[in-house]
C-alpha positions as CSV (number, residue, x, y, z in Angstrom):
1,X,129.3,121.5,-86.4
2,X,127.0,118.5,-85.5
3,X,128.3,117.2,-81.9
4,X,128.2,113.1,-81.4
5,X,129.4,111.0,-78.7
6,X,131.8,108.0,-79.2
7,X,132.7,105.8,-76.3
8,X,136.0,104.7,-76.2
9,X,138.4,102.9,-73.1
10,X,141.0,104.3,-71.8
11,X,142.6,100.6,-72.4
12,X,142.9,102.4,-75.6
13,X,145.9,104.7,-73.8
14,X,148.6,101.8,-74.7
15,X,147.9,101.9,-78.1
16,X,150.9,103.1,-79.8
17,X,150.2,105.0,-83.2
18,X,152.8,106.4,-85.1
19,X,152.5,110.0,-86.3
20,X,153.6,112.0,-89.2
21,X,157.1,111.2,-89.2
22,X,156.9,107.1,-89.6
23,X,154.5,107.0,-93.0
24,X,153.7,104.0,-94.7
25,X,150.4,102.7,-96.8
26,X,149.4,99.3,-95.1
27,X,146.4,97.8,-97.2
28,X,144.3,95.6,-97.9
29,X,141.5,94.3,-100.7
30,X,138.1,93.6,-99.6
31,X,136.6,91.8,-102.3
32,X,132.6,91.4,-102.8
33,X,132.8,89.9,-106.3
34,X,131.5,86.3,-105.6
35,X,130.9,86.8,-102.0
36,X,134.5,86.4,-101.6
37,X,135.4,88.7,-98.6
38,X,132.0,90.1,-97.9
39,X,129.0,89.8,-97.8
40,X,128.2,87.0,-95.9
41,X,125.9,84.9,-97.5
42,X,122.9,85.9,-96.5
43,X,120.6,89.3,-97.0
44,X,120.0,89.8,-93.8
45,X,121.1,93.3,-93.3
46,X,122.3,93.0,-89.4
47,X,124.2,90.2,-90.3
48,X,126.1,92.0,-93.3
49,X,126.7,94.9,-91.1
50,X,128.3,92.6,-87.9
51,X,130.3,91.0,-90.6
52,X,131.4,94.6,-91.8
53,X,131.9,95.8,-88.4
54,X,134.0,92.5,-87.4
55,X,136.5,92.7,-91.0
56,X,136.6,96.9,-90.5
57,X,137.7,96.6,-86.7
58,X,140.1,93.6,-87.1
59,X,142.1,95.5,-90.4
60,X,142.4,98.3,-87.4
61,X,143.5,95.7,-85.0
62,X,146.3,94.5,-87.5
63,X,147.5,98.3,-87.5
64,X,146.7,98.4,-91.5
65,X,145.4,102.1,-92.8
66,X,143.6,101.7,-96.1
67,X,141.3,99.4,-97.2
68,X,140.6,99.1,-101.4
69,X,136.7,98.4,-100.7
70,X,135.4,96.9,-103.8
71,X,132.2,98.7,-105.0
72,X,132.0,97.2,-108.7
73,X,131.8,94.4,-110.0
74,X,130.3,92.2,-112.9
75,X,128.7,95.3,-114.1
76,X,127.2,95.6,-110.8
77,X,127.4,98.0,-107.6
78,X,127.7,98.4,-104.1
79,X,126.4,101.7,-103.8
80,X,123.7,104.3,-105.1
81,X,124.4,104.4,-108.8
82,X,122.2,106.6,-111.6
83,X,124.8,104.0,-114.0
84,X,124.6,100.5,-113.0
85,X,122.3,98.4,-111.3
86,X,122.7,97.5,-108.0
87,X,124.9,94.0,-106.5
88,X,121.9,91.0,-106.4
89,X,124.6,90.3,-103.0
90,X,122.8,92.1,-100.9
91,X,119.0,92.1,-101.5
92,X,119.2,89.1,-103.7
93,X,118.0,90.3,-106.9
94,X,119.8,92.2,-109.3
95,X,118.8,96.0,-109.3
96,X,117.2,95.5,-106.5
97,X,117.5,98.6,-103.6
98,X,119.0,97.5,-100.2
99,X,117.4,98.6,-97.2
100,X,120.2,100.2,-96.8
101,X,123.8,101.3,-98.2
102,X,126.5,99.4,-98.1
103,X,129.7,102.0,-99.5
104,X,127.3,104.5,-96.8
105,X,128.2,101.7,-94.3
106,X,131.6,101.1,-94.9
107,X,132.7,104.3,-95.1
108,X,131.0,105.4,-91.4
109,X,133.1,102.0,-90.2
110,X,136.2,103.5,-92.1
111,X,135.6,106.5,-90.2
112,X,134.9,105.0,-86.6
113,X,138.2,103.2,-87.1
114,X,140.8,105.8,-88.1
115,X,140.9,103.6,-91.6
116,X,141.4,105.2,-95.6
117,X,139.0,103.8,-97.7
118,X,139.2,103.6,-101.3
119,X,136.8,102.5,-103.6
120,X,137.2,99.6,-106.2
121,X,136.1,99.4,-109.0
122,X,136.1,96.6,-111.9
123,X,136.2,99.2,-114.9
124,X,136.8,97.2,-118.2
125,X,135.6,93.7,-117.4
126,X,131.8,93.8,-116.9
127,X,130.8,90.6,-116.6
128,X,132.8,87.1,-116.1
129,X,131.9,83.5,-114.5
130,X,128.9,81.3,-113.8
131,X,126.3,83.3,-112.0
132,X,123.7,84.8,-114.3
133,X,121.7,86.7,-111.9
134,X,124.8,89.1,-112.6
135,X,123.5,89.8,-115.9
136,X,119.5,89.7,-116.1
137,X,118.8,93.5,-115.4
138,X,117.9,95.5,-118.5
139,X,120.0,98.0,-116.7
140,X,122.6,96.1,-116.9
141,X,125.5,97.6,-119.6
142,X,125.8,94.5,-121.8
143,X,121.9,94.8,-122.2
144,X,121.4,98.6,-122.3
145,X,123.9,99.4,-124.6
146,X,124.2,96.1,-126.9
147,X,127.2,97.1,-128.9
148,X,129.5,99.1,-126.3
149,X,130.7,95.2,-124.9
150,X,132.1,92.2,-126.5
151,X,131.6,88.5,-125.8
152,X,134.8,86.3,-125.2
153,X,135.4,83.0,-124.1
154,X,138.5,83.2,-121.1
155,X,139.7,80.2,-119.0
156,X,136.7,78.2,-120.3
157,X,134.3,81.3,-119.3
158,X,132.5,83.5,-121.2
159,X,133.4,87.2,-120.4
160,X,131.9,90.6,-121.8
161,X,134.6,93.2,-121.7
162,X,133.7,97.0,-122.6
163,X,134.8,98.5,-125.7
164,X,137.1,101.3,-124.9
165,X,137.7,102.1,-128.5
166,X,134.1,103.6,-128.5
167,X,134.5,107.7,-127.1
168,X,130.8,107.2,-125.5
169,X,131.9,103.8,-123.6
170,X,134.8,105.7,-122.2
171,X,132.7,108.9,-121.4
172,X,129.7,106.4,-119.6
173,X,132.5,105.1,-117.3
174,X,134.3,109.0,-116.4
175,X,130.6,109.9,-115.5
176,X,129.3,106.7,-113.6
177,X,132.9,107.1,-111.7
178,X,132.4,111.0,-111.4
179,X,129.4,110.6,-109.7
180,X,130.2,107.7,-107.4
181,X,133.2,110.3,-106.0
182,X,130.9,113.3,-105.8
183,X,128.0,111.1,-104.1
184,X,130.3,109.9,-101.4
185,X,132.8,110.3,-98.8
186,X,135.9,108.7,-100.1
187,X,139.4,108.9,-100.3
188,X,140.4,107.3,-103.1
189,X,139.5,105.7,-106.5
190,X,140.7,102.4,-107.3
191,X,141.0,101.3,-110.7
192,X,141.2,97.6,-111.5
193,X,140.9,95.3,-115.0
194,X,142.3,98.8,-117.1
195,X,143.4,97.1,-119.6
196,X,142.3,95.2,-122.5
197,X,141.9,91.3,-122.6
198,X,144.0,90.0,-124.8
199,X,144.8,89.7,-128.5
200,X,141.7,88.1,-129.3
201,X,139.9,91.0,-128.3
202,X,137.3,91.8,-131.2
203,X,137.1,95.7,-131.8
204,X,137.1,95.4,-135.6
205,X,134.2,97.8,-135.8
206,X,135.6,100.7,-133.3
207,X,139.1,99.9,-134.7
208,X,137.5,100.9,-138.3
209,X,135.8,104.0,-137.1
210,X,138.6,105.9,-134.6
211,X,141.9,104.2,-135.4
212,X,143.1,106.9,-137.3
213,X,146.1,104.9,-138.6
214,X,147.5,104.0,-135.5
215,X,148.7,100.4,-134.4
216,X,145.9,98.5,-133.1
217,X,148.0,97.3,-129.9
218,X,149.1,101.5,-129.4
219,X,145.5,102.6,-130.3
220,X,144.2,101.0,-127.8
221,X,146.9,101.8,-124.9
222,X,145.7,105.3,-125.6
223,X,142.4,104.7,-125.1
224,X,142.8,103.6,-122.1
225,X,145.3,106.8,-121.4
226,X,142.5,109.2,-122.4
227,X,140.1,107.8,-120.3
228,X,142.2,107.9,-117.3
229,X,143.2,111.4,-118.3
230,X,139.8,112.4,-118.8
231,X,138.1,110.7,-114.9
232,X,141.6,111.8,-113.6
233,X,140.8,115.6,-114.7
234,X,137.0,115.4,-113.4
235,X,137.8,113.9,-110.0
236,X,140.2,116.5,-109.7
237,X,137.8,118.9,-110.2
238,X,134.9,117.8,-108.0
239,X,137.6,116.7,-104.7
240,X,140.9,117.9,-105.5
241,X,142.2,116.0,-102.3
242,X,140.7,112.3,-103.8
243,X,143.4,109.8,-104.7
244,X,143.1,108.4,-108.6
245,X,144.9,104.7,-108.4
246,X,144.8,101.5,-109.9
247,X,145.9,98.1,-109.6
248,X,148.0,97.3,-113.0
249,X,149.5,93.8,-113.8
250,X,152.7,92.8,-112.2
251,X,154.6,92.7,-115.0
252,X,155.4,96.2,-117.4
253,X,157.5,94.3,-119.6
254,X,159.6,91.4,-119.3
255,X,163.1,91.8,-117.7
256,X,165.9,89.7,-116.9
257,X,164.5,87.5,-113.7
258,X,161.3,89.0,-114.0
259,X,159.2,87.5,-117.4
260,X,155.9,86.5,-117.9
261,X,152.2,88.0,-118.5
262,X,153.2,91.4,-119.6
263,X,150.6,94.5,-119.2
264,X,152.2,96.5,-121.7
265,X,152.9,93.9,-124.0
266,X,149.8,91.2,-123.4
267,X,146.9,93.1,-122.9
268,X,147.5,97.3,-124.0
269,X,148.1,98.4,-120.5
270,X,150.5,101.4,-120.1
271,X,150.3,102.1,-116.3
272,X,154.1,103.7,-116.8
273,X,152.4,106.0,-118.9
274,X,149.6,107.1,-116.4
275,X,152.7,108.2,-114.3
276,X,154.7,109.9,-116.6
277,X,151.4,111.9,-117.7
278,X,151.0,113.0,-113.8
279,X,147.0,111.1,-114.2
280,X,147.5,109.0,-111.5
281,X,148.8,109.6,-108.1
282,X,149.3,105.9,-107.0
283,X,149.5,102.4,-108.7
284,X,149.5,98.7,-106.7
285,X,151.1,96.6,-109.1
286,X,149.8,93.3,-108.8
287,X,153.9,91.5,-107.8
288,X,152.1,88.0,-106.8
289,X,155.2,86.0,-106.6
290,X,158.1,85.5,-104.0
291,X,161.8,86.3,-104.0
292,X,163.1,82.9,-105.4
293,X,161.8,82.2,-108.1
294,X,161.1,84.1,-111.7
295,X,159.4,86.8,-112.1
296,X,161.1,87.6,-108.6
297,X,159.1,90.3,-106.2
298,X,162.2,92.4,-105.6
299,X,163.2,92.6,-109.1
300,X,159.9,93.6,-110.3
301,X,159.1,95.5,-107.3
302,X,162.5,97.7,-108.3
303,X,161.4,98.1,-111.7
304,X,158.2,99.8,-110.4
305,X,160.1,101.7,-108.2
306,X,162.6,103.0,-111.1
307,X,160.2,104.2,-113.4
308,X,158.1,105.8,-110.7
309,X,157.8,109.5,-111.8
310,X,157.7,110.8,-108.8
311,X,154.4,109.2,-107.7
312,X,153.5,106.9,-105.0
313,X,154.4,102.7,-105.3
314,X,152.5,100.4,-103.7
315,X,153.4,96.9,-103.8
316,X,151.1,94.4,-104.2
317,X,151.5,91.0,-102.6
318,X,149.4,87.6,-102.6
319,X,149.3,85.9,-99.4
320,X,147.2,83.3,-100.9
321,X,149.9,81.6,-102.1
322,X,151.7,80.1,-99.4
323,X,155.1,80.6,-100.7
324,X,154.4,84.2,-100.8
325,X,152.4,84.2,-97.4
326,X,155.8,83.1,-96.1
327,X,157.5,85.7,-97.1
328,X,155.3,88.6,-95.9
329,X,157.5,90.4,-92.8
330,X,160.7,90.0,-95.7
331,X,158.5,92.2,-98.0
332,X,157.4,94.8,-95.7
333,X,161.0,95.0,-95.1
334,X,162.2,95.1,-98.6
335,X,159.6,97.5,-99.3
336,X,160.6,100.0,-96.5
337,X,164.4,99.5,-97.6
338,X,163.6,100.3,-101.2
339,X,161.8,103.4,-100.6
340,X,158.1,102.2,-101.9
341,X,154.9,103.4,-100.5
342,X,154.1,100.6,-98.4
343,X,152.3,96.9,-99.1
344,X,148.8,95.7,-100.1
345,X,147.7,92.6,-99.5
346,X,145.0,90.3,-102.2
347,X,142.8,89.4,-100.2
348,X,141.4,90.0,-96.9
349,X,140.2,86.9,-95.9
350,X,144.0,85.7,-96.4
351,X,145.5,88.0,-93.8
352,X,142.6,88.2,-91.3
353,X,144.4,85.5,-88.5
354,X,147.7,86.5,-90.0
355,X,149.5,88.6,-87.1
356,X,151.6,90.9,-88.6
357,X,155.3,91.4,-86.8
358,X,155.9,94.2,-88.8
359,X,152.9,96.2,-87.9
360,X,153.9,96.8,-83.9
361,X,152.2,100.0,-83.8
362,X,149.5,102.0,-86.5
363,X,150.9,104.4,-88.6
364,X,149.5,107.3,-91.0
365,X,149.2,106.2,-94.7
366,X,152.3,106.8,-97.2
367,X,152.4,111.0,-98.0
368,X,151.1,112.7,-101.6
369,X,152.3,115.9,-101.4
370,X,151.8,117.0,-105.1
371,X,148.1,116.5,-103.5
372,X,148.6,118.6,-100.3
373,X,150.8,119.0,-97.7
374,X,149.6,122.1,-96.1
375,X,149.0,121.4,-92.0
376,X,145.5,122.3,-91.2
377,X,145.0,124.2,-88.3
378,X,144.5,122.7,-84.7
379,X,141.3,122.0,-82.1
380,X,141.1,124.4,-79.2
381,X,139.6,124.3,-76.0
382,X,140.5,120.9,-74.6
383,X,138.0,120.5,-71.6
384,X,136.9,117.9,-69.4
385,X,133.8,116.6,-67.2
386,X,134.6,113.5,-64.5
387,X,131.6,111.4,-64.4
388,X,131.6,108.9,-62.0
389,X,129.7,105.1,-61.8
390,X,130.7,101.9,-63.0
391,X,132.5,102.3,-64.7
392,X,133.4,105.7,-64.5
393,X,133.7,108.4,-67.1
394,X,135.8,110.9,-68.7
395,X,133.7,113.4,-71.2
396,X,136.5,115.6,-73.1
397,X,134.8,118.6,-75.4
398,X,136.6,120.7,-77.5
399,X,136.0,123.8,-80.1
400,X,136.3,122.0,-83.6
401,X,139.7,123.5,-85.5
402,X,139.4,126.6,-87.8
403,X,138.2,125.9,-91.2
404,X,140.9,127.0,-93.5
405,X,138.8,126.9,-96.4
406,X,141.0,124.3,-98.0
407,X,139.2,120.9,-99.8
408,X,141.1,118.6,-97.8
409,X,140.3,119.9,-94.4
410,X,139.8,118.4,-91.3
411,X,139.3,114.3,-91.3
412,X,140.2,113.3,-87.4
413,X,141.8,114.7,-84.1
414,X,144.4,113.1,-82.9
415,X,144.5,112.1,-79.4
416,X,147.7,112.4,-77.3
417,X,148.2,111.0,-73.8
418,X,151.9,112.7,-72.4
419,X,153.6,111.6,-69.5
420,X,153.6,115.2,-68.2
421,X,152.0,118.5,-69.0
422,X,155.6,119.6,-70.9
423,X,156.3,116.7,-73.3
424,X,156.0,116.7,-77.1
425,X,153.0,115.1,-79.0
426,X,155.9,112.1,-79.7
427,X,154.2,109.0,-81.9
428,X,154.7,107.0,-78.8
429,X,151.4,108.6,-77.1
430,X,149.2,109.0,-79.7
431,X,146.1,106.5,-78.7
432,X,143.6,106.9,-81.3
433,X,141.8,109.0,-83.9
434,X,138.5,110.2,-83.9
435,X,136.3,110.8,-86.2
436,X,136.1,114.9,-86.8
437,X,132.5,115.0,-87.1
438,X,132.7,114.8,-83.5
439,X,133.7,118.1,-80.8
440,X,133.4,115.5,-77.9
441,X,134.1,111.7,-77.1
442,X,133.5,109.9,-73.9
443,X,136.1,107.6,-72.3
444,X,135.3,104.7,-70.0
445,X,137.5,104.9,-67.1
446,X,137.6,101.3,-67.1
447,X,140.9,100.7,-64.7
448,X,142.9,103.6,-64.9
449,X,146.3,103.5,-63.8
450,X,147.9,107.0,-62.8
451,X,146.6,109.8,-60.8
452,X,147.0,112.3,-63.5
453,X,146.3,112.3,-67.4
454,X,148.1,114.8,-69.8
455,X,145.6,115.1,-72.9
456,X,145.9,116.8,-76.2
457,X,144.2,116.9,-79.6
458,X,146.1,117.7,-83.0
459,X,143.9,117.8,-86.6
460,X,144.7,115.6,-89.0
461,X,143.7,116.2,-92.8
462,X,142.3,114.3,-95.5
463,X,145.8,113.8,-96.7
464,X,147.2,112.5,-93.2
465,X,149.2,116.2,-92.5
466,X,148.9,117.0,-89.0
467,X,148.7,120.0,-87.6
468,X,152.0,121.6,-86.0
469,X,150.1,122.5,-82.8
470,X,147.9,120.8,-80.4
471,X,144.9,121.9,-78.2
472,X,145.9,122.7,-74.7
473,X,147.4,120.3,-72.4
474,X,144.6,119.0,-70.7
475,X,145.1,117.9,-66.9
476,X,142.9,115.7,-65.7
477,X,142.8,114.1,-61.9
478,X,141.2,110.9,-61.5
479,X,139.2,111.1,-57.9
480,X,139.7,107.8,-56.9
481,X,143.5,107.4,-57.6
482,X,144.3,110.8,-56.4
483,X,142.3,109.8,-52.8
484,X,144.4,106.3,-52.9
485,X,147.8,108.2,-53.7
486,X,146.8,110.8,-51.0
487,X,146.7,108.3,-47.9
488,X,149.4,106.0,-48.8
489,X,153.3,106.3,-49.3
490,X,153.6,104.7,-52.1
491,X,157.1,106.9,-52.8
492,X,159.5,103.6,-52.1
493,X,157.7,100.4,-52.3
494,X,154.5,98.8,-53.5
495,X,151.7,98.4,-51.8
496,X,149.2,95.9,-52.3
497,X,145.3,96.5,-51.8
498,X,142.4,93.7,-51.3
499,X,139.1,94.6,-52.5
500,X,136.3,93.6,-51.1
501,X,135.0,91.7,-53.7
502,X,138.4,89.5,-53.2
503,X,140.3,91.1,-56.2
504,X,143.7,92.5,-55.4
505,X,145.5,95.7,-57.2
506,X,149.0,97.1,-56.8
507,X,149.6,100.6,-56.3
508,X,153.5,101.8,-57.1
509,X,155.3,105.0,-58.4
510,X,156.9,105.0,-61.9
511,X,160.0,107.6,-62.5
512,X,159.5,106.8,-66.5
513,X,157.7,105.9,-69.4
514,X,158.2,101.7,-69.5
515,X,156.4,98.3,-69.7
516,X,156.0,97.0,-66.7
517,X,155.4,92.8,-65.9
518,X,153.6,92.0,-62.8
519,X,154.8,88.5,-61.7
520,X,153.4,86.1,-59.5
521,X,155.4,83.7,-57.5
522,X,156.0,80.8,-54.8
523,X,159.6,79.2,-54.0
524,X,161.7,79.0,-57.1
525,X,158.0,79.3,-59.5
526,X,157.2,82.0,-61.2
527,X,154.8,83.5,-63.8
528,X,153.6,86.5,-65.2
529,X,150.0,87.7,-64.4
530,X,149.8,91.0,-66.3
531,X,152.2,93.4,-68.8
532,X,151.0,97.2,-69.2
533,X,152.6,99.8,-70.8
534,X,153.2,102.3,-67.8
535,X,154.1,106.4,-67.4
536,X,155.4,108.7,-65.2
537,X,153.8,109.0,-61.8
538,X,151.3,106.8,-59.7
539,X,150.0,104.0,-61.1
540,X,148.0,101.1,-60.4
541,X,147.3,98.1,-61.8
542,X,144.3,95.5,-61.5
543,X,144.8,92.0,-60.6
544,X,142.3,88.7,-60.5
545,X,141.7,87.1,-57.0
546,X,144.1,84.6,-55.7
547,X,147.0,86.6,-55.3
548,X,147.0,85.9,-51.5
549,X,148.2,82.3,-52.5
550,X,151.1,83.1,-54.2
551,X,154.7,84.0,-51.8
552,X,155.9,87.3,-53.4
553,X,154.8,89.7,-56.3
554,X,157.7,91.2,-58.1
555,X,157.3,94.6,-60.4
556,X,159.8,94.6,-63.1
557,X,160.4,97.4,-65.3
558,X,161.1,95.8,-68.7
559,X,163.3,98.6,-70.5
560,X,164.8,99.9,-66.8
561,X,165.6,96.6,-65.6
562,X,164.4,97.5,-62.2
563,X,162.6,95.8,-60.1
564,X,160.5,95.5,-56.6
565,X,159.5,92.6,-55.2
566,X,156.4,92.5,-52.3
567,X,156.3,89.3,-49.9
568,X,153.0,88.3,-49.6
């Protein structure tokens, strides 16, 4: 196995991940159509990738897990395609190769952050709006293959939509799709506009040729089922362990407090269908309203839920509209109540300063056991090497888990931080995932705040199932805290230590697992300088200069209630 080296903080060790016990799909589209997400505009390539970087690490920061990356678009792509003609976003001309890869890209940041990433795709619709550019390349499907699209005039917009009647048009897309899967390391397939325009549609000519007596409006709801059936067969075959999904209108057909643009009814869509069949192993209906109003989100949300089939749920949500945006935390909740898969929000850029009070801590993406739910097997070998400097740091290596020959096999280690060398791998102490490409990962010993650290690794699947065992419990001894511990009682009270640079730390003895506030205070004035999440044993925490001005320093023990206060 190839061996990198990531450098993570051990800030990172109050991070609070949930683990396989407390599953839910948090999501999010990132849209590219129209620059509307990313890319930036420009084609400079180190800007695109900071601007990557920045969305990728804040989704992680929100404690979301899965991000529908959008690869496909206006008959153009975001990735190496032998189909369609590369996105004119990021070189600036239409077919144009990138000096580098963008779905590559994303999918290493997906990686680095412990994030699913599913790719999205525009399958039907190939071309809609004003910019042209879209639409020059002789590549291009509406120019390559004249008669597989149609022309039609939407919202004041000319659109070309893909023929789906035609078997060859259907075939074009299972192999373009097939091959974007094989080619690259996802985790899902995303399928969005699968479904027909409207009535106006003009399919007279494929109609004529394969209708075979069949209602126009049924005929072509099948079409679209055998093409699903058919890319849901071939992913299958080439990664067993990749999700097939799509993001179907909001509405299956009207119901009482829940009527308006039907799928089923307006534009040939039969997502119910695709789950019934067992070809599709999540949808994200598109419920873009509130709870007040018709179509209400929990009465469409229920009717999804309902007629499920034993597959997963997703509701979609549209915090672009404020009314909806307002409602957010209420849908997480009704979604967790109702037994749904999780949330997804349309669109990034309308959740990216939105702090969710849901979210308090990360959790592993909704389960698919009809997919797999075998537990791979776990990392061995946990060691350690204490390097120090400034700051200093912690190198853990370990042997990389037995391959159990299985497709969905190892995707991360989990890594545990315990409060002693005895204690479960509880959700509370997992602190981050790392990518399994990796036997070893650095820490920055930034400020650490106990003598001892109880480390452990667990292996964590493609499918999010976590192996029943860990690694070893690892025991590691931080020099410097253990040499402060050793030559002060620090058993009964805090003590208080000046640096010589003039900043100030307090060293004190916790007898749990707690949050602990540091506050600073003169006469009947108070204020709080610092909150850490704290563990059994000795710890210490960091403080900025100018304590020595302040009357007292009180340590209080926010779940405990207890508290010490230091004169000063």
């Amino acid at each position: 196995m190839k061996i990198n080296f990531i450098l993570i903080s051990l800030v990172l060790l109050s991070t609070i991940i949930a683990a396989q016990g407390e599953r839910e799909t948090r999501a999010v589209w990132l849209t590219t159509n129209y620059r509307l997400d990313w890319p930036p505009n420009t084609f400079n390539e180190a800007e695109q990738k900071r601007s990557l970087e920045k969305i990728f690490e804040n989704i992680k920061k929100k404690n979301l897990n899965t991000v529908y990356f959008q690869v496909r678009s206006n008959g153009t792509v975001m990735y190496n395609s032998s189909y369609d003609p590369w996105s004119p976003y990021i070189s600036g001309k239409e077919g144009a190769a990138p000096s580098y890869d963008p779905l590559e890209f994303a999918i290493k940041l997906a990686r680095k952050n412990g994030l699913e990433i599913h790719v999205w795709v525009n399958v039907v619709r190939c071309f809609a709006g004003q910019e042209s550019e879209h639409i020059q390349s002789a590549e291009h499907v509406v120019n390559k293959y004249k008669y597989w699209s149609v022309k039609i005039s939407l919202e004041g917009k000319n659109q070309y939509w893909l023929d789906m009647g035609y078997p060859e048009v259907r075939e074009y897309l299972v192999k373009s799709f097939t091959e974007l899967v094989s080619n690259y390391d996802v985790d899902g397939i995303h399928l969005d506009f699968i479904r027909y325009p409207g009535a106006a549609f003009n399919d007279n000519e494929s109609y004529s040729l394969y209708g075979n007596g069949l209602a126009r409006d049924d005929w072509r709801r099948e079409n679209l089922n055998i093409f699903i059936g058919d890319l849901y067969k071939k992913v299958k075959t080439v990664k067993p362990y990749v999700k097939v999904g799509a993001a179907p209108i909001g509405i299956y057909k009207n119901i009482e407090n829940g009527k308006g643009f039907q799928g089923y009814v307006d534009v040939n869509q039969d997502a119910r269908e695709w789950l019934k069949r067992g070809i599709m192993d999540y949808v994200v209906p598109q419920i873009y309203w509130d709870f007040e109003r018709n179509p209400k989100f929990d009465v469409v949300a229920n009717d999804w839920l309902k007629n499920s089939f034993g597959k997963s749920i997703v509701l979609g949500t549209a915090p672009y509209k404020s009314e909806v945006l307002n409602e957010i935390e209420r849908m997480i909740q009704f979604s967790r109540d109702a037994g749904a898969a999780g949330v997804s929000f349309f669109r990034y850029q309308f959740i990216a300063d939105y702090n969710f009070k849901s979210f308090s801590g990360r959790v592993y993406p909704a389960p698919m056991p009809w997919i797999d739910s075998v537990n791979p097997k776990a990392p061995q070998n946990l060691t350690y090497e204490y390097i120090s400097g400034k700051p200093s740091k912690l190198k853990l290596s370990w042997t990389a888990a037995e391959d159990d020959h299985r497709n969905s096999g190892v995707q991360y280690y989990s890594l545990y931080k315990l409060p002693t060398d005895k204690a479960q791998t509880d959700s509370d102490y997992l602190i981050d995932l790392l990518d399994a490409h990796n036997t070893s990962v650095t820490l920055a010993v930034d400020k650490p705040q106990t003598v001892n650290y109880y480390l452990t690794l667990k292996s964590v699947d493609k499918l999010w199932n976590e192996s029943e065992n860990s690694s070893n419990v690892l025991k590691v001894t931080i020099p410097e805290m253990k040499q402060l511990a050793d030559n002060i009682d620090i058993l009964d009270n805090p003590v208080l230590i000046k640096r010589k640079n003039g900043s100030f730390a307090v060293l004190f003895f916790s007898d749990t697992n707690d949050k602990v506030e540091v506050i600073l205070g003169s006469g009947f004035s108070e204020q709080t300088s610092k909150s850490v999440n704290v563990s059994f044993g000795n710890m210490i925490i960091e403080l900025e200069p100018g304590v020595d001005k302040f009357d007292f320093l009180k340590i209080k023990f926010v779940k405990s209630g207890k508290e010490h206060k230091l004169l000063l």
